[in-house]
Residue frames relative to the residue before (quaternion, step in Angstrom):
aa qw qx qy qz dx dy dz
X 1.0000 0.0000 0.0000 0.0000 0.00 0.00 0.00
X 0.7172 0.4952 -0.2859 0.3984 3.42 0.94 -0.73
X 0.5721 0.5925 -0.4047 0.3974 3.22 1.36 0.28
X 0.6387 0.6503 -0.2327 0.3392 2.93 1.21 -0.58
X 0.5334 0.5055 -0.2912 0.6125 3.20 1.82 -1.13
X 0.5912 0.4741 -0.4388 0.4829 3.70 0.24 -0.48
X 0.0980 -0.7150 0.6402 0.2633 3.42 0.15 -1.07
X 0.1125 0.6847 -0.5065 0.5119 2.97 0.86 2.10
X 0.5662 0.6624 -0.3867 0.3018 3.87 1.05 -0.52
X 0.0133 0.7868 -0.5530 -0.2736 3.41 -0.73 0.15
X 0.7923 -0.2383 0.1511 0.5410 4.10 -0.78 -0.59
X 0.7648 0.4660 -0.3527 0.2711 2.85 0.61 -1.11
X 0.4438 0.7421 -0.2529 0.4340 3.67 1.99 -0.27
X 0.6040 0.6515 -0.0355 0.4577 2.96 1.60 -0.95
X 0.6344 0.4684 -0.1303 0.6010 3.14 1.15 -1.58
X 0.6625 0.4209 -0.4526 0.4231 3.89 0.06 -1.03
X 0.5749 0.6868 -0.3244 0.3041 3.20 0.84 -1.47
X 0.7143 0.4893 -0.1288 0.4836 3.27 0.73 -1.37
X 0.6016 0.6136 -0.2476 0.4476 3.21 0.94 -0.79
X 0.7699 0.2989 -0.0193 0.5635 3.26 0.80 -1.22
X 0.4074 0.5825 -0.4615 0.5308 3.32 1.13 0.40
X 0.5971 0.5754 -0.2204 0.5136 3.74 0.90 -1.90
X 0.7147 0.4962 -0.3061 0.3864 3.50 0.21 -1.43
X 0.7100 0.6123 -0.1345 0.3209 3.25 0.80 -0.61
X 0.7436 0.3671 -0.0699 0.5545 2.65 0.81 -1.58
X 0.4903 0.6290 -0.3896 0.4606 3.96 1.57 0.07
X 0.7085 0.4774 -0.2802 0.4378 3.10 0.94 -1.78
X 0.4984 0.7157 -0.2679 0.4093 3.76 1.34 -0.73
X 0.7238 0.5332 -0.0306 0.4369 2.75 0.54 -1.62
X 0.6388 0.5774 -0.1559 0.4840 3.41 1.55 -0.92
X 0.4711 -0.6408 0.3646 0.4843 2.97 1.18 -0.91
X 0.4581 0.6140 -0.4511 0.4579 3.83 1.44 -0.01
X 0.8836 -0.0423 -0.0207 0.4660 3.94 -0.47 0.71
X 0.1527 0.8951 -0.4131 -0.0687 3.52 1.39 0.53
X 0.3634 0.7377 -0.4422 0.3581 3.49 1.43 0.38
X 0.6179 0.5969 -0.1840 0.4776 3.22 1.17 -1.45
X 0.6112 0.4945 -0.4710 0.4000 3.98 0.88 -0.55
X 0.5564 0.4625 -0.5999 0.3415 4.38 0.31 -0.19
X 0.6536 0.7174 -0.0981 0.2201 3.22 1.13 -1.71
X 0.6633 0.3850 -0.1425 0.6257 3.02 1.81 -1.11
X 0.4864 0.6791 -0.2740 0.4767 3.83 1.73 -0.06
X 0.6733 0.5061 -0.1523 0.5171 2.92 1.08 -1.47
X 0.7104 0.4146 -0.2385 0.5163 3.49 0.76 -1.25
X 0.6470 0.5842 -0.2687 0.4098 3.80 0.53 -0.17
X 0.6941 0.3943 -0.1276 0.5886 3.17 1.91 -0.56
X 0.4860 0.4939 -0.3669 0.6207 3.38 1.86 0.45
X 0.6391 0.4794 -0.4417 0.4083 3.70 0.98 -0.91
X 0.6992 0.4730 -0.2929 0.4491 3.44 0.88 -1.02
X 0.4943 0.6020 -0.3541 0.5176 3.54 0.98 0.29
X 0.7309 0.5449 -0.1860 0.3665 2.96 0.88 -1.32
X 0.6265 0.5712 -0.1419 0.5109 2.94 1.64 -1.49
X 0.6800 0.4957 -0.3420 0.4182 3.43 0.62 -0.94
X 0.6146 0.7182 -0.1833 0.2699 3.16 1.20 -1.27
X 0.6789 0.5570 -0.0825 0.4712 2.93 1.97 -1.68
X 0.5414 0.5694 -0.3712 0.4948 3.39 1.57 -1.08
X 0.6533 0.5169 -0.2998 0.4649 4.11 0.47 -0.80
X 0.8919 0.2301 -0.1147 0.3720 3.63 0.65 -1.09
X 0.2369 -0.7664 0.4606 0.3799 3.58 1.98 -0.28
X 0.7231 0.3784 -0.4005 0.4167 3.64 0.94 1.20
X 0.2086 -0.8218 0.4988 0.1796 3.26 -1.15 0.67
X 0.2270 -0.6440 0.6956 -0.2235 3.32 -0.84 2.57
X 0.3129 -0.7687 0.5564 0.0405 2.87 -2.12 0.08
X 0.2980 -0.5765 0.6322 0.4232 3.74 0.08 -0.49
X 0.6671 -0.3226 0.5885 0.3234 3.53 -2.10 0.29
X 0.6984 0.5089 -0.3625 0.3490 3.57 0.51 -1.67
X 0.7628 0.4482 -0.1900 0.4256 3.11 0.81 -1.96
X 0.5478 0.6134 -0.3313 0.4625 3.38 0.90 -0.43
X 0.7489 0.3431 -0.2524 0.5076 3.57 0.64 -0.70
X 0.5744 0.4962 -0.3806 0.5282 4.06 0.87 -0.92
X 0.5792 0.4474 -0.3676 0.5737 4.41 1.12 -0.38
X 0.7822 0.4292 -0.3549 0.2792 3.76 0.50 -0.26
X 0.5030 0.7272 -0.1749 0.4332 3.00 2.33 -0.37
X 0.6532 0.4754 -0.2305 0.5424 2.76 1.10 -1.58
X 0.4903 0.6172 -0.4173 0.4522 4.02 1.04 -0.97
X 0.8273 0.3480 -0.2980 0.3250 3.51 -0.10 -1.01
X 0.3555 0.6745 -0.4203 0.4920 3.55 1.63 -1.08
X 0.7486 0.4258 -0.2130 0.4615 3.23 -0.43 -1.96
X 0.6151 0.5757 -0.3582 0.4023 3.74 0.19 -0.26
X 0.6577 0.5900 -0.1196 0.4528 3.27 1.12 -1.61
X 0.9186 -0.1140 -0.2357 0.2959 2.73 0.71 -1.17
X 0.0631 -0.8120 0.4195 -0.4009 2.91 0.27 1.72
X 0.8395 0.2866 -0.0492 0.4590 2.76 0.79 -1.26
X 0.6161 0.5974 -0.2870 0.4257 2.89 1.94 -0.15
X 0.6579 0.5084 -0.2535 0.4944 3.38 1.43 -0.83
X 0.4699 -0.6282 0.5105 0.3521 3.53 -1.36 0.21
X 0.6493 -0.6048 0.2607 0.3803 3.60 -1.02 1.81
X 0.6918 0.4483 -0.3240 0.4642 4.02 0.86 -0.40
X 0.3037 0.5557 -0.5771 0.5156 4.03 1.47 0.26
X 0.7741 0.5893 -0.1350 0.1877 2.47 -0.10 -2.23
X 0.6200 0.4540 -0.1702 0.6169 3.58 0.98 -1.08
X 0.5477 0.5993 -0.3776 0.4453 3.96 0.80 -0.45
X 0.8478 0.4077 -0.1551 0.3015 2.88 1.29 -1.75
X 0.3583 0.7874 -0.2299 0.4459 3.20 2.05 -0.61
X 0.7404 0.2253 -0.1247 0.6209 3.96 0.82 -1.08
X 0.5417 0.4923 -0.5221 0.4378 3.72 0.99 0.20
X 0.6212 0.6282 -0.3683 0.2896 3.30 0.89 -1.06
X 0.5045 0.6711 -0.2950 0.4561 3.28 1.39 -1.71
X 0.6267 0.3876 -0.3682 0.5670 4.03 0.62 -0.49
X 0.6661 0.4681 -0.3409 0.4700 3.88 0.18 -0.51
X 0.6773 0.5589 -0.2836 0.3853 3.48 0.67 -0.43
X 0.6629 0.5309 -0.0342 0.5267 2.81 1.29 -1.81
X 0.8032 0.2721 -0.0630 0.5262 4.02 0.43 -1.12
X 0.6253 -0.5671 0.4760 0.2465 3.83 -0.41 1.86
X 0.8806 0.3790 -0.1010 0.2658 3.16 -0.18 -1.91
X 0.6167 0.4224 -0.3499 0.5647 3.38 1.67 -0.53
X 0.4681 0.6992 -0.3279 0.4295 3.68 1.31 -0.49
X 0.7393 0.5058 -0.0318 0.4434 3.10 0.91 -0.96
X 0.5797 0.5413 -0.1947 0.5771 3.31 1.48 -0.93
X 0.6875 0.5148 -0.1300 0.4954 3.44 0.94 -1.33
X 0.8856 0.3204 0.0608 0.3308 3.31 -0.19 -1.65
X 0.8328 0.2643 -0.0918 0.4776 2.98 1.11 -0.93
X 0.5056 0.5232 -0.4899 0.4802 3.79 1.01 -0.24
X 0.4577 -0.5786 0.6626 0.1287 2.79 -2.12 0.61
């Protein structure tokens, strides 16, 4: 995260982010911490901020906001983790890789309200 305030981040900072944004917001979505699914909403709509943000400035920054809705979703994602057994978890990791990849599950996940 602290790269990001610096604007010190590069893609690949980005990508985990995202990654673990997905992971979440699946296992949510699933029904494993379903608290965690605004949190991982919210924070998905800062990455794409973020991203957009970068395409204009050839840097990758944040806002406070966006900066804080990424530390939420961080801690969520943490949680559960620790709640699931390490082969869930890993289940959920290559499920996610479909959310990322496929609009319509993207959408289903991440983006509904």
């Amino acid at each position: 995260m602290s790269l990001f305030r610096m604007g010190q981040a590069v893609d690949e900072d980005w990508q985990l982010l995202s990654v673990m944004t997905a992971v979440s917001g699946l296992m949510a979505y699933e029904g494993l911490g379903v608290e965690a699914l605004p949190v991982a909403r919210a924070a998905w709509k800062s990455l794409d901020s973020i991203e957009k943000r970068k395409q204009k400035t050839g840097k990758w920054g944040c806002t406070g906001p966006e900066l804080q809705s990424l530390r939420e979703m961080c801690e969520y994602h943490d949680l559960q983790r620790q709640s699931v057994a390490r082969s869930v978890y890993e289940s959920a990791i290559f499920r996610s890789k479909g959310v990322l990849q496929d609009p319509v599950r993207r959408r289903k996940v991440l983006e509904s309200e």
